[in-house]
C-alpha positions as CSV (number, residue, x, y, z in Angstrom):
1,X,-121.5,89.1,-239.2
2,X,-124.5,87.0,-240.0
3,X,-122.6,84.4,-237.8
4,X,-122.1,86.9,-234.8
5,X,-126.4,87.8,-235.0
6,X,-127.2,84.4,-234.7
7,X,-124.8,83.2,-231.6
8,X,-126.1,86.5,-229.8
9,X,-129.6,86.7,-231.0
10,X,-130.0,82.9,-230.0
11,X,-128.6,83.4,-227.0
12,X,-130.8,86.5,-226.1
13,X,-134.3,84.8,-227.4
14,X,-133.0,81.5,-224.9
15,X,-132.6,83.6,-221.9
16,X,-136.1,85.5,-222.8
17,X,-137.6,82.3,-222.7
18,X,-136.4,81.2,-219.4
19,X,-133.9,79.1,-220.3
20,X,-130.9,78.4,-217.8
21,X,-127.7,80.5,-218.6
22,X,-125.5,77.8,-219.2
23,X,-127.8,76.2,-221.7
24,X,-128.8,79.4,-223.4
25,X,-124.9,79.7,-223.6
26,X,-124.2,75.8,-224.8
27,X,-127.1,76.3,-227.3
28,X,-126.3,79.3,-228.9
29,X,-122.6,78.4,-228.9
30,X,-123.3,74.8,-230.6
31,X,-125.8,76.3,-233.5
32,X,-123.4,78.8,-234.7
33,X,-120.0,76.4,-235.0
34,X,-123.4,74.0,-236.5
35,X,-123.7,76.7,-239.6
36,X,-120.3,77.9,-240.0
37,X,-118.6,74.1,-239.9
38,X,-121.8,72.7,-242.1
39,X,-119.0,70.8,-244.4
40,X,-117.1,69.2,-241.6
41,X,-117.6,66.0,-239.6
42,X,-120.1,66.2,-236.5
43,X,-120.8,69.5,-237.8
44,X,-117.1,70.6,-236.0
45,X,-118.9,70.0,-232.6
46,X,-116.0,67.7,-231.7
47,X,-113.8,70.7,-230.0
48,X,-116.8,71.8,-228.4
49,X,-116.4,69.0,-226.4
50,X,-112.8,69.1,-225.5
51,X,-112.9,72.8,-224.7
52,X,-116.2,72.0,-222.2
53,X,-113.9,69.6,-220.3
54,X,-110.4,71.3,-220.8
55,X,-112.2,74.9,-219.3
56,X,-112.6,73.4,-215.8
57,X,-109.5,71.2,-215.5
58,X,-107.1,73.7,-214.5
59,X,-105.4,74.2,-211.0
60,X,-106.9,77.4,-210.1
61,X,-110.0,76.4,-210.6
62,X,-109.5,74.2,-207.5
63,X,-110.1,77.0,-205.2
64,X,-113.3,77.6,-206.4
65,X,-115.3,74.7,-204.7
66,X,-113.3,75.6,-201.7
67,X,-114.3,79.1,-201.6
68,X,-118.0,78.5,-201.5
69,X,-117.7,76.3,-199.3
70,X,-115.7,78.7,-197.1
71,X,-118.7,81.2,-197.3
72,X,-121.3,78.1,-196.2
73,X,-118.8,77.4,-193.6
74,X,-118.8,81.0,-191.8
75,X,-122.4,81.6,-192.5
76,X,-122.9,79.4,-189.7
77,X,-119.9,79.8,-187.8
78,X,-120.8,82.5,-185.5
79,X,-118.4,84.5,-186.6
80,X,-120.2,87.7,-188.2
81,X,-122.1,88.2,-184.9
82,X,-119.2,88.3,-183.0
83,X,-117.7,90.7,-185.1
84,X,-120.9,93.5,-185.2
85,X,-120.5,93.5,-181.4
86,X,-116.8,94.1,-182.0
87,X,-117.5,96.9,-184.5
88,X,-120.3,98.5,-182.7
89,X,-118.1,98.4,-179.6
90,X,-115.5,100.7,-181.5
91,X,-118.0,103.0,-183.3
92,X,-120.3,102.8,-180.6
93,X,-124.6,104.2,-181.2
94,X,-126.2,106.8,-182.5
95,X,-128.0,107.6,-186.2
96,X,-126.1,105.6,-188.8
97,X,-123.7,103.7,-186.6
98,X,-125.3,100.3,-187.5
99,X,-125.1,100.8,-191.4
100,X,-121.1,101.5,-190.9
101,X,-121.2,98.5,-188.9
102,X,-122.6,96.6,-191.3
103,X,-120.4,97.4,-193.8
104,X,-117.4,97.6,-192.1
105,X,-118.6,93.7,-191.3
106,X,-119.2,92.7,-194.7
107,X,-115.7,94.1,-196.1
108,X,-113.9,92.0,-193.0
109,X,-116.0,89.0,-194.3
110,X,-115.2,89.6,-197.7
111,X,-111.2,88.8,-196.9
112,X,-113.3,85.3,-195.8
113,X,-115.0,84.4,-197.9
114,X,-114.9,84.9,-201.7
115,X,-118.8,84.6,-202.1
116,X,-121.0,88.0,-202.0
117,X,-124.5,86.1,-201.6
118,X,-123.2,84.0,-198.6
119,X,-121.6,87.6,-197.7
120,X,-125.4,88.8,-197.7
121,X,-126.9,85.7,-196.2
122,X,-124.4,86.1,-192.9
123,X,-124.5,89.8,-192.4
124,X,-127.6,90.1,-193.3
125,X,-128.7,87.4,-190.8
126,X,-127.8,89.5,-187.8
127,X,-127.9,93.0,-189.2
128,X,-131.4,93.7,-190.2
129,X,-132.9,92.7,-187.1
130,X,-130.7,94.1,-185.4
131,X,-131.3,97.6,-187.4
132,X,-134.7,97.2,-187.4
133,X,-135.1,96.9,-183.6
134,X,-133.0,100.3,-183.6
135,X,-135.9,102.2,-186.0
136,X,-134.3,101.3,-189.5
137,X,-137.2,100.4,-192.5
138,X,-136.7,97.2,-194.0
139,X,-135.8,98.4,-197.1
140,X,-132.9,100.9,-195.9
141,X,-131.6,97.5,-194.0
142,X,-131.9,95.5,-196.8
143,X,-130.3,98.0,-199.4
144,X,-127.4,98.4,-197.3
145,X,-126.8,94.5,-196.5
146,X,-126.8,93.8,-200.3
147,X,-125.0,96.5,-201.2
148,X,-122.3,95.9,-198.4
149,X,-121.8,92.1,-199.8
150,X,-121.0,93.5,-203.0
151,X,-117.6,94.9,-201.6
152,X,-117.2,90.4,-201.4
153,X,-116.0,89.9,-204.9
154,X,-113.3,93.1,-204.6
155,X,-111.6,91.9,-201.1
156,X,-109.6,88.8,-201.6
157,X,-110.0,85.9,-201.9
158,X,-112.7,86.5,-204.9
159,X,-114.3,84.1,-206.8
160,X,-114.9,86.4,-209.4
161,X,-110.9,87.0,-209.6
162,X,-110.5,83.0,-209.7
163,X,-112.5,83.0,-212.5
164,X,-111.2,85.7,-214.7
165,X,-107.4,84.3,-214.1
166,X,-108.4,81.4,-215.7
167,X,-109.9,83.2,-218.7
168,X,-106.8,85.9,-218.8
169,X,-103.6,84.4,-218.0
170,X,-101.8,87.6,-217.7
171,X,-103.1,88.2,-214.5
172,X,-102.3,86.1,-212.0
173,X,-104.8,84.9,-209.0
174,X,-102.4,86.5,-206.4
175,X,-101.8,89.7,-208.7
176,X,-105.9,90.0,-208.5
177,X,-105.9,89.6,-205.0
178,X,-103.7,92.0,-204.4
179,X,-105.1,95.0,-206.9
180,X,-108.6,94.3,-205.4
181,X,-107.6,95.1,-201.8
182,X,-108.1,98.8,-202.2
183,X,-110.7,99.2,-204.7
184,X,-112.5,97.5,-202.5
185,X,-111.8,98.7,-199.5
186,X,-112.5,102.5,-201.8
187,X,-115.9,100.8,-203.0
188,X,-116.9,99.9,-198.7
189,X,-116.0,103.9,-197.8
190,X,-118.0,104.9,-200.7
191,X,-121.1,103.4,-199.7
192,X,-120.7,104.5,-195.9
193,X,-120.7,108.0,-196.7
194,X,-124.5,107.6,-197.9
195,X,-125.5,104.9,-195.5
196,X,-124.6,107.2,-192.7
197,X,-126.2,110.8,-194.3
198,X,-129.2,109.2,-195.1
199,X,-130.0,108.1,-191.9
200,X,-129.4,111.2,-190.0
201,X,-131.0,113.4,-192.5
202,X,-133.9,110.8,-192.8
203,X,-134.1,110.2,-188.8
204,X,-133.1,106.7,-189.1
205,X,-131.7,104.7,-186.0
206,X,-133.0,106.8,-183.1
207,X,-133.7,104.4,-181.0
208,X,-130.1,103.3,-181.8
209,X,-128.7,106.1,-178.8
210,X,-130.5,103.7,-176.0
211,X,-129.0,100.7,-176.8
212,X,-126.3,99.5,-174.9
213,X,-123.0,99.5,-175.9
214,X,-120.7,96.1,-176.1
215,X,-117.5,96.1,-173.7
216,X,-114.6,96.9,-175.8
217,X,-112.2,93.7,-174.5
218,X,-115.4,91.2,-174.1
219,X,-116.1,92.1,-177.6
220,X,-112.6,91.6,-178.9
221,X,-111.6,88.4,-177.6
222,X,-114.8,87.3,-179.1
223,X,-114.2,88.5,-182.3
224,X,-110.4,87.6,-182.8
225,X,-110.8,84.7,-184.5
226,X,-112.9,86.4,-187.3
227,X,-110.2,89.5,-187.0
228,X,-107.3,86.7,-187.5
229,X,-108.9,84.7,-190.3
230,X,-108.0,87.3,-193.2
231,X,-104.8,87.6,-192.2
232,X,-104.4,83.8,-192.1
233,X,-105.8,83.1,-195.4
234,X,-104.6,86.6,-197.0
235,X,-100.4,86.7,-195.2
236,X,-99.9,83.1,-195.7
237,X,-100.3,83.5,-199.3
238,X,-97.8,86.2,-199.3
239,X,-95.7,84.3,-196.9
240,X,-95.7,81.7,-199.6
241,X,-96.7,79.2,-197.3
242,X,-99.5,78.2,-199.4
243,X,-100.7,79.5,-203.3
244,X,-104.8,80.6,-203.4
245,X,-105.8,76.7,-203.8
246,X,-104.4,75.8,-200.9
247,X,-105.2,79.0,-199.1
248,X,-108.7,78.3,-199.4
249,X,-108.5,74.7,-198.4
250,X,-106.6,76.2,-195.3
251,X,-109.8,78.7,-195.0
252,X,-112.2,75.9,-194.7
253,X,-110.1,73.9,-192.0
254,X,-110.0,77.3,-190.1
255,X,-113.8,77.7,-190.3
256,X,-114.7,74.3,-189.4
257,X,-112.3,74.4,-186.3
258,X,-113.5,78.1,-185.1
259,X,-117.5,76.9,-185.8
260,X,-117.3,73.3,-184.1
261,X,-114.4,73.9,-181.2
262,X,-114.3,77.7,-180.6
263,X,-117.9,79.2,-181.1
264,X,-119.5,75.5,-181.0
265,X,-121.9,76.7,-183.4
266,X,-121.6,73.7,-185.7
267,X,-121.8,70.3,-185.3
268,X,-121.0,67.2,-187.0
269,X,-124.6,66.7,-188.4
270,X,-124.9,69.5,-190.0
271,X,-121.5,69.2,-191.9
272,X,-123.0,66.9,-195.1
273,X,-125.8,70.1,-195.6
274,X,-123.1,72.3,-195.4
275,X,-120.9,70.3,-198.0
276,X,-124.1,69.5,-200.2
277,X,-125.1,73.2,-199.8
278,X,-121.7,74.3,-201.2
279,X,-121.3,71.6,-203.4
280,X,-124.7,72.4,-205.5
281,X,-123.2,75.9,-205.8
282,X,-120.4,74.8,-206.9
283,X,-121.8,72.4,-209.5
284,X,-124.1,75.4,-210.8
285,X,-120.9,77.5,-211.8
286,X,-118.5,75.1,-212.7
287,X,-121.4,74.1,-215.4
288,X,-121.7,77.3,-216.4
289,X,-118.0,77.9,-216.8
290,X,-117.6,74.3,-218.5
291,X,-120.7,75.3,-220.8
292,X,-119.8,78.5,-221.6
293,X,-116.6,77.4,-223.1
294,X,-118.4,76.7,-226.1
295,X,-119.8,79.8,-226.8
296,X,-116.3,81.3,-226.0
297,X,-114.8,79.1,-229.3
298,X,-117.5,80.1,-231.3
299,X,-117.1,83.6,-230.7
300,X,-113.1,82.9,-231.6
301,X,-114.6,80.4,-234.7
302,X,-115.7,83.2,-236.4
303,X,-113.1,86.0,-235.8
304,X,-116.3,87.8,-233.9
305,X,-113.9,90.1,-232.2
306,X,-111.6,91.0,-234.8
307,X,-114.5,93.4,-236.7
308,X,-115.9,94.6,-233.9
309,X,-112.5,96.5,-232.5
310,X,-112.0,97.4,-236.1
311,X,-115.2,99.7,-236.1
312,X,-115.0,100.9,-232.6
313,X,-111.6,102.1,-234.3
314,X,-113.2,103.4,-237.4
315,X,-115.7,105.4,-235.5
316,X,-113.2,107.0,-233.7
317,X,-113.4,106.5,-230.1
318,X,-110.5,106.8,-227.9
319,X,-109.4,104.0,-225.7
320,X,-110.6,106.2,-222.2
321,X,-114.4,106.5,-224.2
322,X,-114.2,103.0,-225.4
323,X,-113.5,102.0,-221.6
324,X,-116.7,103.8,-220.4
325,X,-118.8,102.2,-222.8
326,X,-117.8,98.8,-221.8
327,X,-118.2,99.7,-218.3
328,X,-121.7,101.0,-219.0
329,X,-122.4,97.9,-220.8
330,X,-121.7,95.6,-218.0
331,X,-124.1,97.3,-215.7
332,X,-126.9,97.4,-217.6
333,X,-125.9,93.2,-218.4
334,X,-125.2,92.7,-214.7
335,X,-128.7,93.8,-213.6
336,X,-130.0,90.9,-215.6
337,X,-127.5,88.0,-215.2
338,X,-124.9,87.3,-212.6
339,X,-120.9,88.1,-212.5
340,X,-119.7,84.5,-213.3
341,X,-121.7,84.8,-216.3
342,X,-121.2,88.0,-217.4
343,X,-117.3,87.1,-217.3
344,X,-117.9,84.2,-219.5
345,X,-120.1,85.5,-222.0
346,X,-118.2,89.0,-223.0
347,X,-114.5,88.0,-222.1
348,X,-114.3,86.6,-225.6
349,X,-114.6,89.9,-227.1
350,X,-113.4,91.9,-224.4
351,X,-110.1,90.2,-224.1
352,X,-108.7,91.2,-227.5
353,X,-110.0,94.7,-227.1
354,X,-108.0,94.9,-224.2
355,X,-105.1,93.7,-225.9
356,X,-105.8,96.6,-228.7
357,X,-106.2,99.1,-226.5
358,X,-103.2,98.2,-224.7
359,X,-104.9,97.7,-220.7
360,X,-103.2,96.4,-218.0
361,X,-104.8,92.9,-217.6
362,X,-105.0,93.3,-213.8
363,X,-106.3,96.7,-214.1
364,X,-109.2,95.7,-216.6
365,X,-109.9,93.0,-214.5
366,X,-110.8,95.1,-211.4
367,X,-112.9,97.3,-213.8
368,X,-115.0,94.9,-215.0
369,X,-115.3,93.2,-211.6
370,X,-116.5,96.3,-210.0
371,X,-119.1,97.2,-212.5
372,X,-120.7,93.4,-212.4
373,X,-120.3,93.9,-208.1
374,X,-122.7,96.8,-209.2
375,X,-125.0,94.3,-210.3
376,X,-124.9,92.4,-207.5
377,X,-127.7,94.9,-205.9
378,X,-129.1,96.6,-208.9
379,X,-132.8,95.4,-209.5
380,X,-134.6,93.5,-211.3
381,X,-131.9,90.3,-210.9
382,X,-129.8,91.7,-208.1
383,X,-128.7,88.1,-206.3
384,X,-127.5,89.9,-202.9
385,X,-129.9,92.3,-202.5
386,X,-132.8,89.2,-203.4
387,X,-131.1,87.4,-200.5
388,X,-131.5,90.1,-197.9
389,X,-135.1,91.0,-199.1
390,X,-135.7,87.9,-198.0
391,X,-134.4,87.7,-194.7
392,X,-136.1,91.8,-194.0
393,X,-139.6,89.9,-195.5
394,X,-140.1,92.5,-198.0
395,X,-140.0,92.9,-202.1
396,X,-137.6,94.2,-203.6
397,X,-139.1,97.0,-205.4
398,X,-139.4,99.1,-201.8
399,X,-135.6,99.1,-201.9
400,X,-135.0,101.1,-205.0
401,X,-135.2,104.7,-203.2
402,X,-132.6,103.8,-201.2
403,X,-130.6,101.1,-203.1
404,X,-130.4,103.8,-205.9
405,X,-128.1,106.0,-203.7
406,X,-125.8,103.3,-203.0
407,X,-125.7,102.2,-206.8
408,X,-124.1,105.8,-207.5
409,X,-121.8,105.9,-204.8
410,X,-120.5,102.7,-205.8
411,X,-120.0,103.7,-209.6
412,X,-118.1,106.9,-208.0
413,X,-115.7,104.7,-206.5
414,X,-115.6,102.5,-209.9
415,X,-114.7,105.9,-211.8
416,X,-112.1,106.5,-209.6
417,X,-110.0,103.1,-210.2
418,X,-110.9,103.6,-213.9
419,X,-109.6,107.5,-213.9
420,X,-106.7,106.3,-211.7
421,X,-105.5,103.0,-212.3
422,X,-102.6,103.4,-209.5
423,X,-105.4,102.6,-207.4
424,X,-105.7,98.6,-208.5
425,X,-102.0,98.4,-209.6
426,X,-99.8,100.1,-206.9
427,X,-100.5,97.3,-203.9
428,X,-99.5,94.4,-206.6
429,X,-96.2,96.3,-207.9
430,X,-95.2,96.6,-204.1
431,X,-95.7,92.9,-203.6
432,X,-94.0,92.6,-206.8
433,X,-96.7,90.4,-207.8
């Protein structure tokens, strides 16, 4: 026990300090195999170092890279531009129109791109101008284009699913993929229903009416190549034409040939930003993941997660309230740190409570990747919705009167897959995945 206080109470006095995640994480990891392997060479620090570089060198892994560089890729691609003209041209104008649109924009983006923020940067880009020309405040436009990239890490591909495949090999990248589909496509119709109430009760968007609407064939043949792209990257996997590391590989090939020859949005010169752009990103979480390996084997040193299901056991909660407290923990942690390492700090424990409890891997890891989505636009850390304050020009405190309503309608739809776990697992049984 005293072992478990100091690897989380280091941990928690690192990150209050400022100190990166993935350091806080190596730190607190190190100084607790440090006291409980005093008697052993190196201080039993030699498997720290094996597990750092043994945690990233895994196939599946591969696609991560790829995937944010996909997102780079169609940030600048033209391609989410194209597609609100599409989707406006089906919907057409009026109060709330141009919310839907932007979330009907980010979902189809999301089956892209596994990346929320460069979800937010690309819809965002186009959206909140465009909303505020049509009589939308800043911080409506903002709260919906943060909470619309949320819906990123739910539609496949998903980084976040890469991620927790690697840490949970029960459940298979394409199993993920596939029990994400309509969770997330449940989580996008969830936050439409406010988007769209608020601003006709509020008297959002009437300037919206005047606008002229885009020609319905104009805007499709414009649009197709962002229409085909999911089905590309998403059918060719089922066709078993390629597995998720080659899929994205494929996705990036696909962008680059859409944004240089189709849309000519891109050129050569900009490729090495693009590639250093997505390779910083990816540096940032493959050091996290590498880094936060250690803490992992410390928490499995000393039997941390043994105890801890024994008293949840002892204080007897069922499995269902057990399940809600977890949940509940991850959104208060995910308005404070980010989903890659939320995943990486708590899957330690979490892992063998779901084995106690007897979860569906897949299942759990939908759960868990729709509450840290949550956090994804829940102030203070809130990465998406920090990226679209930016672009609207405003702080991100003038968000949280509307931002709050989407929160809630968001944890509705994460209540419903939890209440109803046919909603994650049906789509992967049918694709016998």
């Amino acid at each position: 026990m005293m072992a478990g206080l100091v690897l989380f109470g280091l941990f928690i006095l690192c990150m209050a300090l400022g100190v990166p995640v993935a350091v806080a994480l190596a730190t607190a990891g190190m100084a607790t195999l440090m006291l409980t392997n005093a008697g052993q060479p190196w201080f039993g620090l030699l498997p720290a170092a094996q597990n750092a570089v043994a945690s990233i060198s895994s196939y599946p892994l591969m696609a991560l890279p790829m995937f944010v560089l996909v997102g780079a890729i169609f940030d600048r691609s033209g391609i989410a531009r194209r597609l609100v003209d599409f989707a406006i041209a089906c919907v057409g104008r009026g109060p709330g129109m141009l919310p839907l649109v932007a979330i009907a924009v980010a979902m189809v983006l999301g089956g892209i791109s596994g990346s929320a923020v460069a979800n937010a940067a690309a819809v965002g880009g186009v959206m909140i101008a465009a909303m505020s020309r049509a009589g939308y405040p800043p911080p409506f436009s903002a709260s919906i284009v943060g909470a619309a990239a949320a819906t990123d890490i739910l539609i496949p591909p998903s980084i976040a699913f890469v991620v927790y495949s690697v840490s949970v090999p029960n459940a298979s990248v394409p199993a993920l993929f596939a029990a994400g589909m309509i969770p997330g496509l449940l989580a996008g119709l969830a936050l439409i229903i406010p988007a769209v109430l608020i601003s006709r009760i509020k008297g959002f968007g009437l300037e919206e009416g005047s606008m002229p609407r885009p020609p319905f064939w104009p805007s499709l043949r414009q649009a197709i190549w962002g229409l085909v792209a999911p089905v590309v990257i998403l059918g060719g996997m089922r066709m078993g034409w390629f597995t998720p590391t080659e899929a994205a590989v494929v996705a990036v090939f696909y962008g680059l040939f859409v944004g240089m020859f189709i849309h000519r949005t891109m050129t050569f010169r900009q490729l090495p930003e693009i590639f250093r752009e997505a390779a910083l990103s990816s540096a940032v979480i493959m050091t996290v993941m590498s880094l936060a390996s250690i803490f992992a084997l410390s928490v499995n040193t000393i039997g941390l997660a043994d105890p801890l299901i024994e008293g949840i056991k002892n204080f007897g909660l069922s499995s269902f309230e057990t399940l809600c407290i977890v949940i509940l923990l991850l959104l208060l942690v995910g308005m404070i740190l980010d989903g890659v390492s939320i995943f990486l700090v708590f899957l330690p424990l979490l892992v063998p409570m779901m084995k106690a409890f007897g979860w569906d891997p897949v299942w759990f890891g939908v759960l868990l990747t729709m509450a840290i989505a949550i956090g994804g636009f829940t102030p203070p850390m809130a990465v998406n919705l920090l990226v679209a304050c930016r672009m609207a020009g405003i702080s991100m405190e003038s968000t949280i009167p509307w931002v709050g309503w989407l929160v809630l309608a968001f944890a509705v739809a994460t209540f419903s897959v939890m209440v109803v776990p046919e909603l994650a697992l049906w789509l992967p049984r049918i694709l016998k995945y």
